[in-house]
Backbone as a ProteinNet text record, in pm:
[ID]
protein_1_A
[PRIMARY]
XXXXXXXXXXXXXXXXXXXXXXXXXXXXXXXXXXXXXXXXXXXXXXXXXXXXXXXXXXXXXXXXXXXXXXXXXXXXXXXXXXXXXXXXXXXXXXXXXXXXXXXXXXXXXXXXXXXXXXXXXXXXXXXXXXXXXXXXXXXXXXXXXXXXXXXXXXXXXXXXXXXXXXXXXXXXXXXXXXXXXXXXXXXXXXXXXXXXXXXXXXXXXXXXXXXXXXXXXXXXXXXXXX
[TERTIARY]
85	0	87.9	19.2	104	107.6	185.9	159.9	120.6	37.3	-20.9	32.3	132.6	216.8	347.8	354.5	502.2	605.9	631.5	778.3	788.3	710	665.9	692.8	604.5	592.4	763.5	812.3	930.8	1108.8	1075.7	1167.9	1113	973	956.8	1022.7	992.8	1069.3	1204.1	1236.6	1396.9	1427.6	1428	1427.3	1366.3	1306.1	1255.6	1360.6	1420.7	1520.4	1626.6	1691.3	1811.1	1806.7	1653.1	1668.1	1650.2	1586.7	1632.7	1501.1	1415.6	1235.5	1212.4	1109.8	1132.4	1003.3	1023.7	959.7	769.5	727.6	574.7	610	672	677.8	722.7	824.2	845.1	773	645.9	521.5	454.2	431.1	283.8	356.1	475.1	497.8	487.8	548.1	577.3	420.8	307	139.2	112.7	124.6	105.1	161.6	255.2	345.4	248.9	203.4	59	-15.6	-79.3	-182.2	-133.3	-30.4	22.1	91.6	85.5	158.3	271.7	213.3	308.4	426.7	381.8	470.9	565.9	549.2	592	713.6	669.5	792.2	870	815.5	932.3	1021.9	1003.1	1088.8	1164.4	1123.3	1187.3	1333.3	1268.7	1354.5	1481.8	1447.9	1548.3	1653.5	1593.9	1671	1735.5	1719.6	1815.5	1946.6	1881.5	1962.1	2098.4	2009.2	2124.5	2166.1	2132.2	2221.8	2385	2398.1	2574.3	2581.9	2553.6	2659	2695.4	2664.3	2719	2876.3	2896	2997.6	3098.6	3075.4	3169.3	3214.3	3183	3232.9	3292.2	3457.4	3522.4	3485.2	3535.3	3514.4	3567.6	3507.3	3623.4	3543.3	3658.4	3697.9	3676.8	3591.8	3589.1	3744.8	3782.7	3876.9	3857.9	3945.1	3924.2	3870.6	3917.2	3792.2	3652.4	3577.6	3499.7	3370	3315.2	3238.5	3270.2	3349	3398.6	3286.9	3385.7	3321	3192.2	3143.5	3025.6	2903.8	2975.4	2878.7	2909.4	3048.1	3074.6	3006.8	2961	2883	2774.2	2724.7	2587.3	2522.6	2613.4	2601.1	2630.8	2694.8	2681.3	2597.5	2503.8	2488.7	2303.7	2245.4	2089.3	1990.9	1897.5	1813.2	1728.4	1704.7	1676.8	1772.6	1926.7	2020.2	2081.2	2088.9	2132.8	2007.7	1905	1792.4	1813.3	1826.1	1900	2006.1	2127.7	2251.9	2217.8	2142.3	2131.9	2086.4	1929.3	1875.9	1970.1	2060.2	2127.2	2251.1	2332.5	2428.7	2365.7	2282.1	2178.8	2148.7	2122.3	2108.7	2188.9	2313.8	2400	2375.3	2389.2	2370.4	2228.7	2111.8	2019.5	2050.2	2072.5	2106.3	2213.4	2322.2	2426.5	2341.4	2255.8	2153.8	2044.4	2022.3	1910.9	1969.7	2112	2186.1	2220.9	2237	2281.6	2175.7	2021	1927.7	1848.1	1940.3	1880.1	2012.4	2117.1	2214.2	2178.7	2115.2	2121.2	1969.8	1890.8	1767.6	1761.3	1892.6	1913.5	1993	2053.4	2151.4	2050.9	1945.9	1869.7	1743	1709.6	1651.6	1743	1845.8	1901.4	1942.2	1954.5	1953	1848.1	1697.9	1562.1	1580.7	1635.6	1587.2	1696.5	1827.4	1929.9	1982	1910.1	1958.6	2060.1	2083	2177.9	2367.8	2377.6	2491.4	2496.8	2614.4	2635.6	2678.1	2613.3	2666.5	2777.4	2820.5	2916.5	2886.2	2969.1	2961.6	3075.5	3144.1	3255.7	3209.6	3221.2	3254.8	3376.4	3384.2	3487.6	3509.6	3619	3594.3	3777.1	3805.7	3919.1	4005	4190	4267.1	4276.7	4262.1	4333.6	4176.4	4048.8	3914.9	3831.3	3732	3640.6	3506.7	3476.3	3345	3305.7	3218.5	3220.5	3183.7	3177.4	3147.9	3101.7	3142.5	3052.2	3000.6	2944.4	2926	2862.5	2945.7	2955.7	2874.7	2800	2724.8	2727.4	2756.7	2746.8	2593	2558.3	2438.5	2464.5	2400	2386.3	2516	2654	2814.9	2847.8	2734.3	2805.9	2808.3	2830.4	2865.2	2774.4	2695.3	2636.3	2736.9	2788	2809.7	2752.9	2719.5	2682.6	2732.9	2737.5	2798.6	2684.4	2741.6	2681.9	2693.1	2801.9	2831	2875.2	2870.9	2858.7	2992.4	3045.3	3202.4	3201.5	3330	3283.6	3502.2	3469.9	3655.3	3665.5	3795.5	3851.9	3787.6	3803.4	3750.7	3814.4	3759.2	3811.2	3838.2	3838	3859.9	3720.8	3741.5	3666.6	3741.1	3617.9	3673.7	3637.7	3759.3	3714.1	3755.3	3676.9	3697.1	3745.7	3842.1	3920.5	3916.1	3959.1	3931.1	4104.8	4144.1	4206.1	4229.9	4195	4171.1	4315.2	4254.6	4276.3	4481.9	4472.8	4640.7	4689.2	4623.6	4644.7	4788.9	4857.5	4981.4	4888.9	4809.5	4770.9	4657.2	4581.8	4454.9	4387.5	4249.1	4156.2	4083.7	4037.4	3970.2	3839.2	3757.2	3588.6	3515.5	3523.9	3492	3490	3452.1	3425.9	3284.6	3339.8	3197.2	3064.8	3004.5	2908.7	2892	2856.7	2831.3	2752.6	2619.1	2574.2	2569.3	2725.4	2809.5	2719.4	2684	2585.6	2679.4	2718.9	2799.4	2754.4	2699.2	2672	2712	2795.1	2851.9	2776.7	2756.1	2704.4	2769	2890.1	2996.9	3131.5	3161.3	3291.4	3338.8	3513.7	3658.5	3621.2	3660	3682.8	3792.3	3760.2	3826.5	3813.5	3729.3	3713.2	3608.2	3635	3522.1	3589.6	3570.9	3575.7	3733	3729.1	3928.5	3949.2	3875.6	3941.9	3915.7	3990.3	4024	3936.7	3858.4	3815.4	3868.5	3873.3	3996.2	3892.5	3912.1	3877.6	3991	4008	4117.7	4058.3	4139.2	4092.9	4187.7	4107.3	4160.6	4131.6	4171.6	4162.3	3976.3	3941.2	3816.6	3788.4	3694.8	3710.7	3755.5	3868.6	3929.8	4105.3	4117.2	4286.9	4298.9	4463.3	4479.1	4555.1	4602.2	4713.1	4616	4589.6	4451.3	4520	4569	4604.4	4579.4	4567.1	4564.5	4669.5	4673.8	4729.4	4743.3	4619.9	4600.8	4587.1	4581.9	4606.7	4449.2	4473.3	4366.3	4275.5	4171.4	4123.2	4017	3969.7	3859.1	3926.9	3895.9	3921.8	3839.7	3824.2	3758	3720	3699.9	3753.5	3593.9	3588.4	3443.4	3428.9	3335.7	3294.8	3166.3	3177.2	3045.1	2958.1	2841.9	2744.2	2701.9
-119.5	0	123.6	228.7	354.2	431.7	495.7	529.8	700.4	799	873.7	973.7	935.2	1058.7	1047.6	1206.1	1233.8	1167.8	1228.3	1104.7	1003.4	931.3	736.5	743	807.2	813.5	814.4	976	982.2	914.7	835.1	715.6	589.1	571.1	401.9	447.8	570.8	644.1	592.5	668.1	638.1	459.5	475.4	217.2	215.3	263.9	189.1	243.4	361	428.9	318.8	275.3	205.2	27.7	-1.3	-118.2	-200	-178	-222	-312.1	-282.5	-360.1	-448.1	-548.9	-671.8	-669.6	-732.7	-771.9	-755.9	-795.7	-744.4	-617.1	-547.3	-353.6	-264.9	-375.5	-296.6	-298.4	-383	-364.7	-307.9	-290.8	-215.5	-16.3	-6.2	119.8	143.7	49.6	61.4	72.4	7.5	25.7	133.5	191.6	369.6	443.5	446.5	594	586.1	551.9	628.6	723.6	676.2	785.6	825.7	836.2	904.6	997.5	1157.9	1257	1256	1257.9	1289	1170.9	1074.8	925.5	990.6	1003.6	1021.8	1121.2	1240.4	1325.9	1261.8	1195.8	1177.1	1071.8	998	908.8	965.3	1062.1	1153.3	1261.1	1295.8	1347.7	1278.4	1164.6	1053.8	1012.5	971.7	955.4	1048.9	1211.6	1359.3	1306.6	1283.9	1291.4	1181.4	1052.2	919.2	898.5	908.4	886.1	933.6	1053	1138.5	1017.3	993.6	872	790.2	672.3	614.7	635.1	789	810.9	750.7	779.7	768	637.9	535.6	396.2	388.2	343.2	308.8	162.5	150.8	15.2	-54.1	-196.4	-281.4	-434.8	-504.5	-597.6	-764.3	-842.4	-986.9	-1054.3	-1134.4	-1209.9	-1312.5	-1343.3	-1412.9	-1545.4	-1601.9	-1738.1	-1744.2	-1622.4	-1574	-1674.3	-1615.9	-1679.2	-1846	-1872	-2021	-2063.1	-2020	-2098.3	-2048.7	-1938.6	-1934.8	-2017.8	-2079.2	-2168.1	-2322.7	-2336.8	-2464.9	-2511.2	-2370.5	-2432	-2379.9	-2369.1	-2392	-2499	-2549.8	-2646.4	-2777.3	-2762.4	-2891.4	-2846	-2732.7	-2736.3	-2776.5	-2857.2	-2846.2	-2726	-2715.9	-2624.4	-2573.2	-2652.8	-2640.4	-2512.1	-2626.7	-2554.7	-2436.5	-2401.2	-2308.9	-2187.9	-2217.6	-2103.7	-2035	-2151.6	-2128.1	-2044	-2096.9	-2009.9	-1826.8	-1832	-1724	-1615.6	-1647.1	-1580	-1560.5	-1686.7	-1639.1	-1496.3	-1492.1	-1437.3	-1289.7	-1294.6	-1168.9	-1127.9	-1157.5	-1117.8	-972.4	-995	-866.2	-751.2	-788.1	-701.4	-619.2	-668.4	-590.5	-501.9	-562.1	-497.7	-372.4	-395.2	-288	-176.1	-202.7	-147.8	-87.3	-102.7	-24.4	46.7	36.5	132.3	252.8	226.4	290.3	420.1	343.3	433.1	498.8	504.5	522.5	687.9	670.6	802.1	866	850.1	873.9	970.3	909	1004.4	1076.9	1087.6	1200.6	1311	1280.4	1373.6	1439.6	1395.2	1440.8	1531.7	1498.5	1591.3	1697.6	1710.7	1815.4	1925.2	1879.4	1910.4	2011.9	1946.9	1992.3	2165.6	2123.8	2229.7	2315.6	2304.1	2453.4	2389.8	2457.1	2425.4	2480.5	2673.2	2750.6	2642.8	2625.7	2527.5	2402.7	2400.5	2290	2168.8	2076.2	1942.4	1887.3	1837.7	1749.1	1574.7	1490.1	1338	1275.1	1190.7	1101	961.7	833.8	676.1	648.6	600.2	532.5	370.4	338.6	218.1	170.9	45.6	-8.5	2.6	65.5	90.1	-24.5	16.6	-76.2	-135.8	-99.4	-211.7	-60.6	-139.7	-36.9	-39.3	-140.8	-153.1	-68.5	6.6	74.7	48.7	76.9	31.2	165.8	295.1	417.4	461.6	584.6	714.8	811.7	919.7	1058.8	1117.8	1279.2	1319.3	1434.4	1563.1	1703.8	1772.9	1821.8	1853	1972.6	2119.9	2245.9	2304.9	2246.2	2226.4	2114.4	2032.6	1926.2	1784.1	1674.2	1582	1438.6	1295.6	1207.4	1130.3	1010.6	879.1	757.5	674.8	547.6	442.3	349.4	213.5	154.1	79.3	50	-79.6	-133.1	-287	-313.7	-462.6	-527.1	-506.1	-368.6	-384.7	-370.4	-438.5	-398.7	-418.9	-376.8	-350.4	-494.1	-547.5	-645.3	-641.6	-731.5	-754.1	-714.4	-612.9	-539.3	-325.9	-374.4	-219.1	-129.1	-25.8	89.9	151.7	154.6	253.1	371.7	490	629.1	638	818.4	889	1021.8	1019.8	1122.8	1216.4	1348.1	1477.1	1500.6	1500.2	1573.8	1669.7	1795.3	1945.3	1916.6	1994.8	1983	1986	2126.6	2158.1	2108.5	2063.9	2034.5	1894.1	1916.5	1802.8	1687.8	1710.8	1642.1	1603.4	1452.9	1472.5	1510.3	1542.1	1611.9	1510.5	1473.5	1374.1	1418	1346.3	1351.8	1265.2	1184.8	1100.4	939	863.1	722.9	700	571.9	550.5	446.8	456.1	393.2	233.1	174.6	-9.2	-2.8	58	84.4	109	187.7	218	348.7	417	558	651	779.8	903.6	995.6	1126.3	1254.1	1327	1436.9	1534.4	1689.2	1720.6	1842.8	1971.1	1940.5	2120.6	1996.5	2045.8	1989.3	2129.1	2065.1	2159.2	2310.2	2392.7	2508.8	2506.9	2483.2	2461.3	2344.1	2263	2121.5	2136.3	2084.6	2096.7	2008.4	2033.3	1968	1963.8	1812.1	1802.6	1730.4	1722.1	1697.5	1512.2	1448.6	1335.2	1308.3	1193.5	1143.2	992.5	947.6	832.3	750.4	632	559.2	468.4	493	390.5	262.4	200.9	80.5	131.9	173.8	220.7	140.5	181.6	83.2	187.9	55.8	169.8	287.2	402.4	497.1	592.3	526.7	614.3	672.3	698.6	733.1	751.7	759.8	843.1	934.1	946.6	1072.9	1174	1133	1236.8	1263.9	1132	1133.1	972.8	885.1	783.9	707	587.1	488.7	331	311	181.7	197.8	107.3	151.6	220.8	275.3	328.1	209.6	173.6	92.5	137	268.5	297.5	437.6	499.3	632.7	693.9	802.8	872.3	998.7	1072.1	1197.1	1293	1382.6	1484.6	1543.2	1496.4	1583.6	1616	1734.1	1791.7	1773.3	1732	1641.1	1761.9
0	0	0	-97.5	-103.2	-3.5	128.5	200.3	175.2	256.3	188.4	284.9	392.5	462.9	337.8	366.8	256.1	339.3	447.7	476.6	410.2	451.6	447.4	291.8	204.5	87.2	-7.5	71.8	48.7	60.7	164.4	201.2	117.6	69.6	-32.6	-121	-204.4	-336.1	-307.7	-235	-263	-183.7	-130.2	-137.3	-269	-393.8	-482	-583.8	-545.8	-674	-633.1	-521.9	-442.4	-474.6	-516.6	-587.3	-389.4	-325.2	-181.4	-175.8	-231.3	-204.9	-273.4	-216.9	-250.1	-396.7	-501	-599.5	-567.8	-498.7	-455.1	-447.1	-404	-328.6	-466.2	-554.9	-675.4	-778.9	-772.3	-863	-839.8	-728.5	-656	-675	-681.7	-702.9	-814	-885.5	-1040.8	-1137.5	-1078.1	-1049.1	-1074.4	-966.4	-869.5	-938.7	-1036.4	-1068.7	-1207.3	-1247.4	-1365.9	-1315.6	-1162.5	-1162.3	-1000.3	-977.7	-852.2	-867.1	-881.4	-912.5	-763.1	-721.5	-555.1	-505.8	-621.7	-567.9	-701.6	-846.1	-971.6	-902.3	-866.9	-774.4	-739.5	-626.6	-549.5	-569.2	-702.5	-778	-847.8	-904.2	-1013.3	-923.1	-778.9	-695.3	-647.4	-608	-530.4	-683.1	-797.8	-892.8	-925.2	-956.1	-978.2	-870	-735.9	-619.8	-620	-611.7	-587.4	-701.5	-819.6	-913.8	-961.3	-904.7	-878.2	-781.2	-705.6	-624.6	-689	-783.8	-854.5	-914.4	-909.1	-989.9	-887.4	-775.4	-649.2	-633.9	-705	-688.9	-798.1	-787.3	-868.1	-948.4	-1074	-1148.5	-1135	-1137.8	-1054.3	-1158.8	-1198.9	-1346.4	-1196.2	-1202.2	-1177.9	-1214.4	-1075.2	-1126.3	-1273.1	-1335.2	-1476.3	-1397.9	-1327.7	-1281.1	-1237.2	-1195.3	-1116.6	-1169.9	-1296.3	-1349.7	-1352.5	-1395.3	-1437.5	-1223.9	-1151.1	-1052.3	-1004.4	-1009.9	-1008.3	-1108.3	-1228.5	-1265	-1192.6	-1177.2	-1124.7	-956.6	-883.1	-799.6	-805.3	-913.2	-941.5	-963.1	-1102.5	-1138.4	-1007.8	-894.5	-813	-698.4	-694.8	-588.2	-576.3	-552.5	-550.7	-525.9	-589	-627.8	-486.8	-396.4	-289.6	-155.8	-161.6	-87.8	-162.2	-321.6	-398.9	-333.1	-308.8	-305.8	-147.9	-60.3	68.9	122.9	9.4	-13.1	-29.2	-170.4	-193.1	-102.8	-71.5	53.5	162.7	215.8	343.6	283.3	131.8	121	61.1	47.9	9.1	120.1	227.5	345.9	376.1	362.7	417.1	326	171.9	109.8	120.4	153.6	179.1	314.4	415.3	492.8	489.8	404.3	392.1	294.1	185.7	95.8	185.2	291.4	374.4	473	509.9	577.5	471	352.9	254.9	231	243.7	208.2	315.3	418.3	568.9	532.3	485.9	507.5	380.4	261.9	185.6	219.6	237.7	308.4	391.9	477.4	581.7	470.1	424.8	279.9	212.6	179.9	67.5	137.2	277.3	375.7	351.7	422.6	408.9	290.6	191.6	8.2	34.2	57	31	140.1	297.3	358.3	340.9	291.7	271.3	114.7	31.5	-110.9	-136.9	-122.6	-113.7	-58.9	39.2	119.7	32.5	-12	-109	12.1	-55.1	60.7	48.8	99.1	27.1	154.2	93.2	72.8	33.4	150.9	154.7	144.7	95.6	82.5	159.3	275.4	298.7	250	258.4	204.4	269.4	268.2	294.6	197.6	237	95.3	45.4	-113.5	-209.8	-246.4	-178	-211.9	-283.9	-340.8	-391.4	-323.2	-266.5	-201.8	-113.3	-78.6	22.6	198.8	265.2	387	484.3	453.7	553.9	461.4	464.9	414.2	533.6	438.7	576.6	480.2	549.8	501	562.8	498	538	616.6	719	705.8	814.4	801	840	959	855.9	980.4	1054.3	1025.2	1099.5	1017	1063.8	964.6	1025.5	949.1	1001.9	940.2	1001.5	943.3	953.8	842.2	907.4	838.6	879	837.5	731.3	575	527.4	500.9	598.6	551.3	723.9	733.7	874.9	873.4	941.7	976.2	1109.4	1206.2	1329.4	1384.4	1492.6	1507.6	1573.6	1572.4	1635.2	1875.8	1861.3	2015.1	2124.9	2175.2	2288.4	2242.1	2117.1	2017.8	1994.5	1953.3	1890	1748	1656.3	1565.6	1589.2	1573.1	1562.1	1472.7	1425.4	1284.9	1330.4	1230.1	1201.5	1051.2	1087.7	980.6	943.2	805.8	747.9	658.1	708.3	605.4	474.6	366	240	288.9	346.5	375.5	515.3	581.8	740.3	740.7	863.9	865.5	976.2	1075.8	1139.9	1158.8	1175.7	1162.8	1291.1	1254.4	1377.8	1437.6	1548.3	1611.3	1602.4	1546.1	1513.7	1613.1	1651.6	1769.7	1766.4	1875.1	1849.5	1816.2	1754.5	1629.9	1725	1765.9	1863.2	1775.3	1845.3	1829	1704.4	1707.8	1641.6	1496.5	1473.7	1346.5	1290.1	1370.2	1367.3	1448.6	1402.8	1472.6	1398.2	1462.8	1451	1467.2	1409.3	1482.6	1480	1573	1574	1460.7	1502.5	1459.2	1395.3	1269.6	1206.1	1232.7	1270.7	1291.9	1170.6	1202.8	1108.5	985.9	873.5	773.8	691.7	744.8	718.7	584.4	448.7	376.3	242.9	146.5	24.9	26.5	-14.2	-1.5	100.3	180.2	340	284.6	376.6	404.8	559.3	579	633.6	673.8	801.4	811.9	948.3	947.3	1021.2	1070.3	1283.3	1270.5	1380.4	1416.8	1519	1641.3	1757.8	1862.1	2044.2	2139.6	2246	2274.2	2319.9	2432.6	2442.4	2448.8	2426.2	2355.3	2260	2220.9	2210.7	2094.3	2107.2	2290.7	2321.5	2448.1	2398.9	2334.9	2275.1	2180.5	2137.1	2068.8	1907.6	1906.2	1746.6	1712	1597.3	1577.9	1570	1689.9	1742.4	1690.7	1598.3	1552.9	1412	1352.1	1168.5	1129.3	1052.5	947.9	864.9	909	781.4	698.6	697	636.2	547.3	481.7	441.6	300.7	313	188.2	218.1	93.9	79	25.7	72	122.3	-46.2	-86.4	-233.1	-235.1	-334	-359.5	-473	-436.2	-559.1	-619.5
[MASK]
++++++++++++++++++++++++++++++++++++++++++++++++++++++++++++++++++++++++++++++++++++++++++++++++++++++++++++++++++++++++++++++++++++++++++++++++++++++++++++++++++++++++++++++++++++++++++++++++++++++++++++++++++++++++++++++++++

């Protein structure tokens, strides 16, 4: 059912631009956008919007065996436990796909209420990988992050995030990242904006003690403007 509050309305739009809803939810919209002006919007909105993200993921080429074994355990695996498989390994990806469209709808709130203030939008992701795993998100000086893939720090650790301005030698401490993999910051450092480097490291409890990063970096990406 089409929901007939704009929020509600405005968050299915975008899960239906994100590809996140399940086959019943993507007919019944796909239904509705003939004679739904207010649903037609806000498809048309979320697509202007999430589509510049795309650019932000680099291309990335399948190992030359990839296919070969993806048919080879197809081909041995029964139709039963193959359907099993799938559902359980689809699992994360929806989940990392509804974290995705959970930051992406706080981004695009904000778009709507200060159009003037250009946003900007970091991907962190692990060096050397293309996949992503945060995204940060500019909103009225301050910054949201959230986790878009089940990452979590080694046992007994915390990840915090860290700011590096375009010319700066040292990075700035942004805070620790809650269990959750949700951090808000009210007020980003003065100077901090397009250019800057964003860094995720693995730290003890609480937090650096020196108030610089102590444990390696595994996340990083860099603040642009859509």
């Amino acid at each position: 059912m089409i929901p007939s509050d704009h929020e509600e309305l405005s968050v299915l739009a975008g899960e239906y631009v994100l590809g996140v809803l399940d086959p019943p939810q993507m007919r019944e919209i796909e239904a509705a956008l003939g004679e739904n002006a207010v649903l037609r919007d806000a498809v048309a909105f979320w697509e202007q919007k999430l589509h510049p993200l795309s650019a932000l993921a680099g291309h990335a080429e399948p190992s030359p065996g990839a296919w070969d074994a993806i048919a080879a355990r197809i081909a041995g695996t029964s139709g039963q436990h193959a359907a099993t498989g799938a559902r359980r390994n689809a699992a994360p990806w929806r989940w990392a796909m509804a974290g995705f469209a959970t930051a992406a709808a706080a981004f695009l709130l904000y778009v709507a209420l200060t159009p003037a203030v250009p946003p900007l939008v970091a991907v962190l992701h692990a060096p050397e990988q293309q996949a992503a795993s945060w995204i940060a998100t500019t909103s009225g000086g301050g910054l949201h992050l959230s986790a878009v893939a089940n990452e979590m720090p080694p046992p007994g650790h915390t990840f915090e995030l860290w700011a590096i301005a375009a010319h700066a030698k040292r990075p700035e401490r942004l805070g620790v990242i809650p269990s959750n993999g949700t951090l808000r910051i009210a007020a980003l450092p003065r100077g901090l904006g397009e250019g800057a480097t964003l860094a995720i490291s693995i730290e003890p409890p609480g937090g650096s003690p020196t108030g610089q990063p102590t444990g390696p970096v595994v996340f990083v990406g860099a603040l642009r403007a859509i």
